[in-house]
N, C-alpha and C positions, 0 to 999 in steps of 0.2 A: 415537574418543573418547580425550582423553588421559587418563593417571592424577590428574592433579587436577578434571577434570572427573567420573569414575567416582566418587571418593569426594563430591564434592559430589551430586550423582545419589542415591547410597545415602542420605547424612545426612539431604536431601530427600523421599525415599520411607520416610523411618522418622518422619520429621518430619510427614508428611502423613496416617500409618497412623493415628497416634497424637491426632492436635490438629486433623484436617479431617473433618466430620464429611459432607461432602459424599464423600471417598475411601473415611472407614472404610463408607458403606453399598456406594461400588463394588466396592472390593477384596472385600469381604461375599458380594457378587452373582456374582461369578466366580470365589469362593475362593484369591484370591492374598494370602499373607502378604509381607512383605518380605525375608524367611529365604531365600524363592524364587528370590531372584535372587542368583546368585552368580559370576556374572561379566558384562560388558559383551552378553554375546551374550545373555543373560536377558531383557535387557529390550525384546525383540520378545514375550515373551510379557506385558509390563503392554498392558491396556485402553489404546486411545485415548480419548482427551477429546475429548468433541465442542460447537459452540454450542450442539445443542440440549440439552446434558445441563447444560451453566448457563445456561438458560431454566428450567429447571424447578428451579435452585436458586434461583427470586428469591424473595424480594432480596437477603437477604444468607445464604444457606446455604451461599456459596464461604469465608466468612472463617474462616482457621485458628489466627485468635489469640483470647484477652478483646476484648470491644469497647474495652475503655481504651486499647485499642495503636492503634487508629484513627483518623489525622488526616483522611483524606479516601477519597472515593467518587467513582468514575468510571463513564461507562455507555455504552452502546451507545447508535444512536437508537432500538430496537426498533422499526420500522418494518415487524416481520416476526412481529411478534408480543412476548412480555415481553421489554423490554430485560435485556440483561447487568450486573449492578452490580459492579464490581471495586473491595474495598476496601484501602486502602494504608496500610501503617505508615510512623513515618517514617524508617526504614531503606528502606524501598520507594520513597519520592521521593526519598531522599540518591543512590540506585543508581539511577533512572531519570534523574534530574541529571545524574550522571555519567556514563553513558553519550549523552545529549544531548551536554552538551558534550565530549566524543571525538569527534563526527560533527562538530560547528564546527569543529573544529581536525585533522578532517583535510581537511577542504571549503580549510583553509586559511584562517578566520575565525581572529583576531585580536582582542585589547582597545582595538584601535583604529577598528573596524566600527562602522558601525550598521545594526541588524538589525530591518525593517520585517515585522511576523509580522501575516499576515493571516488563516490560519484560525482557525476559532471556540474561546473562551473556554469557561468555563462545565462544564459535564457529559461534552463531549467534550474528547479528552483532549490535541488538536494543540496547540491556540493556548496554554497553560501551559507544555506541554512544549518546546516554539521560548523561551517566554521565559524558566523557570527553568536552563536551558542555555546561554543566550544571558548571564545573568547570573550564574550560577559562572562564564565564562570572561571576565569584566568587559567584554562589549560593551555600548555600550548600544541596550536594547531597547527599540523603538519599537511599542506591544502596538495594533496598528489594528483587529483581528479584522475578519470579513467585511464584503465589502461599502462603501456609499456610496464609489464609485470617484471621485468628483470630491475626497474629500477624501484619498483614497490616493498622489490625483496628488501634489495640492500637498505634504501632508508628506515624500513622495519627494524634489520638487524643494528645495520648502524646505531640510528637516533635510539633504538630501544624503546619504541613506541608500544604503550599499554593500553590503547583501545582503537580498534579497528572500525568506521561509519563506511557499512560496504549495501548491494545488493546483495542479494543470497546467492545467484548465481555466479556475482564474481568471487566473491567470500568463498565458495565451493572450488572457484579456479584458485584462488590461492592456497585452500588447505591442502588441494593435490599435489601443486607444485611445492611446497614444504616439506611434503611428507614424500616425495619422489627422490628431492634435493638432501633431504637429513636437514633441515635446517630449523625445526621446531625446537633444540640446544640452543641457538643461538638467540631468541626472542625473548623480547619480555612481556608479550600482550596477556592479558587478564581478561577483556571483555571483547566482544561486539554487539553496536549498536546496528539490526539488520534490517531493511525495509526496503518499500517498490512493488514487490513482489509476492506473491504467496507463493510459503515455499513449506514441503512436507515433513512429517517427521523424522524420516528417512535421511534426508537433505543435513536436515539440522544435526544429526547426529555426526555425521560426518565430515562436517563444519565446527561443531565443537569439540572434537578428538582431533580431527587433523591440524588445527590453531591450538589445542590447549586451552579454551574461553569459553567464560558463561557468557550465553547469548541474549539479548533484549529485543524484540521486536518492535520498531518503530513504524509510524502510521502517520498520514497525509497526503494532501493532493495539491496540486497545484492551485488550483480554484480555491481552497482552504487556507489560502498561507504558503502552503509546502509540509516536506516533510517536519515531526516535532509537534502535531496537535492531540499526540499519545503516544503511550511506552507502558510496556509493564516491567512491575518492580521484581523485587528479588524473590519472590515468592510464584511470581511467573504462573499467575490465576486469570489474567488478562489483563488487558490495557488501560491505564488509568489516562481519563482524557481530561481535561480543562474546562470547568461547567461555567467557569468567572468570563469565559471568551466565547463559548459555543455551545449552541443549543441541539443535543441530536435525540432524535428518532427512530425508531426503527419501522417500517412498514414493509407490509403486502408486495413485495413486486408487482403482482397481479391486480389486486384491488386498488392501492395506494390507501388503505385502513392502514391504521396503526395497529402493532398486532402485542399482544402481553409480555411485560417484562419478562424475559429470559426464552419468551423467543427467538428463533432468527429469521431475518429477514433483513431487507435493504437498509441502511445506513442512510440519514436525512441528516443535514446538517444547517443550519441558520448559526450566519456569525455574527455575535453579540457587536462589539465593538471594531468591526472593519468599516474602514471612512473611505477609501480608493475604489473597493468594488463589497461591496457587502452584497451579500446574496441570504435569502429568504428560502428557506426550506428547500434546499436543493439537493439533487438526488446524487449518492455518489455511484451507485451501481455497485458495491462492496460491499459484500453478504457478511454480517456479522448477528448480535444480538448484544443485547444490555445484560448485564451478571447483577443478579439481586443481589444487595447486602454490601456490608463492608469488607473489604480488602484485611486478611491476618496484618500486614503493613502498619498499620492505620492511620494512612493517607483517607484525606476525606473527598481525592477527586473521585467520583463513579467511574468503574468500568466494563467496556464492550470486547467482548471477546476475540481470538483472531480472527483474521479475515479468512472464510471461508471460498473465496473466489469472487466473482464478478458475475451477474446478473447477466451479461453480455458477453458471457464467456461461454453459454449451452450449445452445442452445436445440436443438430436432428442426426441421425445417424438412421440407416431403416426404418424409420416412423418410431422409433426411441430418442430421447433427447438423455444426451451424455454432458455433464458438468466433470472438469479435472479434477476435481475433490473428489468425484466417484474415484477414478484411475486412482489418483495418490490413496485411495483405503483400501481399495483393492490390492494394488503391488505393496502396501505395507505390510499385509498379512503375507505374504507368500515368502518364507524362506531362500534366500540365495537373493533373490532379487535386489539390486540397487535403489540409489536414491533419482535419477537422472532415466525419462522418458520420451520419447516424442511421438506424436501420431500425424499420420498425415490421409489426409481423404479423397480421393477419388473417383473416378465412374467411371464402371463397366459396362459398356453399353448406357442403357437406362438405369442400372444396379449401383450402388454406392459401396466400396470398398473401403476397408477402413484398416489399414497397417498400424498397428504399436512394437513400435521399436525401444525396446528396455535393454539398458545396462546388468549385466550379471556379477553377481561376487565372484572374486578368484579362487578356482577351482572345484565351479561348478558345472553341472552338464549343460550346454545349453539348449540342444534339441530338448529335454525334458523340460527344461523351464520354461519352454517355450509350449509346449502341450499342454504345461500344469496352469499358466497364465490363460492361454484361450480357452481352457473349459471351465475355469475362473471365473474369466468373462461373460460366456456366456449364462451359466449357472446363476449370476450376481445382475448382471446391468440387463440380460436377455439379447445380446444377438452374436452371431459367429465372427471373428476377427479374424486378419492374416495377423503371428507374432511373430517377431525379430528379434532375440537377444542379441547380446554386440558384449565385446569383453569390457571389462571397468576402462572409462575413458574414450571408449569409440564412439561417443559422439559429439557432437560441437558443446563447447563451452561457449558464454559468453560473457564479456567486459559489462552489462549492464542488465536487461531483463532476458531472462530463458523467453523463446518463443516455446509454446508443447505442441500446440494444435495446429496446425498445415492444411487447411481447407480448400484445395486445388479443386472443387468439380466444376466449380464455374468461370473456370479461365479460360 
């Protein structure tokens, strides 16, 4: 933590004690004043912020200003229950702007671009954030949001758009239909900026030969702003994040210790200057670590590596706990295999059955790659699977995040 970060942190935690009525009841609950902390090592003892602790401030019990400071609301899908509502002043979008476009312009985007943003508009917070970024650095933004790919193609070809703000999973539906179409002659894209999702090497490969583009991984959440609170540069060593707006962490899942630079582990995040919903040490659930040292670049933001998965993405499978990052190193070694998987879960009887359904390259055996995966499996993660190859393409694509994992025993 440097010395302008620490006192930003403090002004922050005095700022929150005082004006967020969602902290004054936490700090309450735990008996922490802001007095409390008095130096950088303190603040392992503030409370973490959890999703589910703004689920229970809906809808708007995260806001620490008058409602008059309020230009907008952004939200979760809640899909898992009460959406998250995060409300923004508008110092809150002038600062998420601006950290957008830093991520354009270390991607290496230009006022000479044109920048085709296809995730969603509206309540989420992607497809705003690609274009008010896109437009402080005077590109122009081509605002498509999800979906209808026949007309994605042509304003691609048409306008001659030079950088793509996609998911990986639809970015993957489009480099198929390009390269099915012939129509990679007719483009002029150079980049994609890709983010949402964790997505493997496998994927990426396939994504940057079927488009023709160097690829940038972008990083954010809702709760944070949105997408744009990191990017890696051209040298693509990991993500350079913004230390002047956010304070992050990496911890223990398990313990909540912080655990040694260039560990991995959880992603914490405190945001310096947020006036709408500031949040204190909050846990994003996205497995990452901090990268020692300086960036060959030599940009001076610190950065945390890809995102490894979600902390809440383990499933139990026969008394072994399976993370998708195992599957994606697993089928990355295996010849023939594609980028595109799904598993879904089951019970027989009292027994948990567990299918992986994988895509094959063209013209390979599939019965064999299907024996050469399950004894993979079992040899690697430990327990026996049913496998399914399927030829390139049989299985669902889609417009915004891949689902992988299918957890059906308890329906």
């Amino acid at each position: 933590m440097t010395e302008t970060q620490y006192r930003l942190f403090l002004k922050q935690l005095k700022n929150v004690a005082e004006n967020s009525a969602f902290y004054k009841q936490k700090f309450a609950e735990c008996g922490l004043s802001p007095e409390d902390i008095k130096s950088p090592e303190d603040i392992g003892n503030i409370p973490f912020t959890d999703k589910t602790d703004l689920r229970k401030a809906y809808p708007l019990g995260l806001m620490a200003v008058p409602e008059e400071q309020i230009v907008r609301i952004h939200s979760t899908s809640g899909t898992t229950g009460d959406p998250v509502i995060i409300p923004y002043t508008a110092q809150d979008v002038a600062d998420w702007c601006e950290m957008f476009k830093r991520c354009y312009e270390i991607a290496g985007v230009t006022a000479a671009d044109r920048v085709q943003i296809t995730p969603g508009f509206g309540l989420w917070t992607a497809g705003i954030g690609f274009q008010t970024g896109c437009e402080a650095l005077g590109a122009m933004a081509v605002p498509m949001g999800p979906g209808n790919t026949e007309k994605q193609l042509k304003m691609m070809a048409d306008l001659k758009t030079t950088v793509l703000g996609s998911t990986s999973s639809y970015a993957l539906l489009l480099a198929e239909q390009v390269q099915e179409r012939g129509l990679l002659k007719d483009l002029a894209l150079k980049k994609g900026i890709i983010g949402s999702e964790r997505w493997s090497d496998k994927m990426r490969k396939r994504i940057r030969e079927g488009l023709g583009i160097e690829l940038f991984d972008i990083y954010g959440l809702t709760e944070i702003y949105g997408p744009g609170i990191s990017i890696d540069c051209e040298y693509h060593t990991g993500l350079h994040y913004f230390d002047d707006y956010l304070y992050v962490e990496i911890i223990d899942p398990e313990t909540g210790e912080t655990v040694p630079e260039g560990t991995y582990g959880e992603i914490v995040v405190t945001t310096l200057r947020k006036e709408g919903a500031p949040l204190l040490r909050y846990r994003t659930h996205d497995m990452s670590r901090l990268i020692p040292g300086k960036c060959a670049c030599g940009r001076s933001y610190p950065r945390h590596d890809r995102i490894l998965g979600r902390t809440d993405d383990v499933v139990k499978v026969k008394g072994v706990n399976i993370h998708p990052s195992q599957i994606d190193i697993l089928l990355k070694g295996i010849e023939g295999v594609s980028s595109e998987y799904m598993v879904s879960l089951t019970k027989e009887g009292s027994k948990d059955k567990m299918i992986l359904r994988f895509e094959a390259e063209n013209g390979t055996d599939l019965r064999s790659l299907e024996q050469l995966v399950g004894h993979a499996f079992k040899q690697k993660i430990g327990i026996r699977i049913h496998t399914e190859a399927v030829p390139l393409g049989g299985l669902p694509r889609s417009e915004k995040k891949t689902k992988r994992i299918h957890d059906l025993r308890y329906q």
